[in-house]
C-alpha positions, 0 to 999 in steps of 0.5 A: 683932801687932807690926805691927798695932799699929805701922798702928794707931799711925801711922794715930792720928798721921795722924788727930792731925795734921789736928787742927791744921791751920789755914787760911792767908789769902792776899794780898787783891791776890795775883790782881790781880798775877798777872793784871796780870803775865800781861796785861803779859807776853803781847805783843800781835802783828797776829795777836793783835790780829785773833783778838781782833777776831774773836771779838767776837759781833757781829762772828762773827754778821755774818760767819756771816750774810753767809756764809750769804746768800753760799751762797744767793746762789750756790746760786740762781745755779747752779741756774738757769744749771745749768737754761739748761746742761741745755736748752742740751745736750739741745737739742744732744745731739738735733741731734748724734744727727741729724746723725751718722745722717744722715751716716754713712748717705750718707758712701760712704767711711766704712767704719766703721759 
């Protein structure tokens, strides 16, 4: 019973104390110092200085936009010299396949079929 009335006691000390609890006014030009003192502080490298170039958006839009037209400009290029590719060896897988019947039928000193 003692220590119930001792949790009962401390838990109205607790509830009082927020009674008095006031709120505290800050520096108006606190966070204006702070900024300033963080700006100040970074050192601005050649590689900063790209990054922060590069995320400007037009420059992420251009650049998104040249790459693509970069990957149509190729993927047209290869398709069609893949096309000229395909005919150019089935053209010369046909004559190759004539070419060695021909000559493995009338080679006398081939043993091997």
């Amino acid at each position: 019973m003692h220590n119930n009335f001792n949790i009962q006691n401390q838990i109205e000390k607790t509830l009082h104390s927020i009674d008095d609890i006031n709120t505290v006014d800050a520096n108006p030009y606190l966070a204006t110092r702070i900024f300033a003192a963080l700006h100040n502080r970074t050192q601005k490298n050649i590689w900063s200085k790209i990054a922060i170039f590069i995320c400007k958006p037009y420059i992420a839009a251009t650049a998104v936009i040249l790459l693509v037209i970069l990957n149509v400009v190729l993927f047209t290029i290869n398709a069609s010299s893949s096309d000229q590719d395909f005919a150019i060896s089935k053209t010369a897988t046909t004559t190759n396949e004539f070419a060695i019947n021909i000559t493995s039928m009338y080679d006398t000193e081939n043993i091997n079929p």
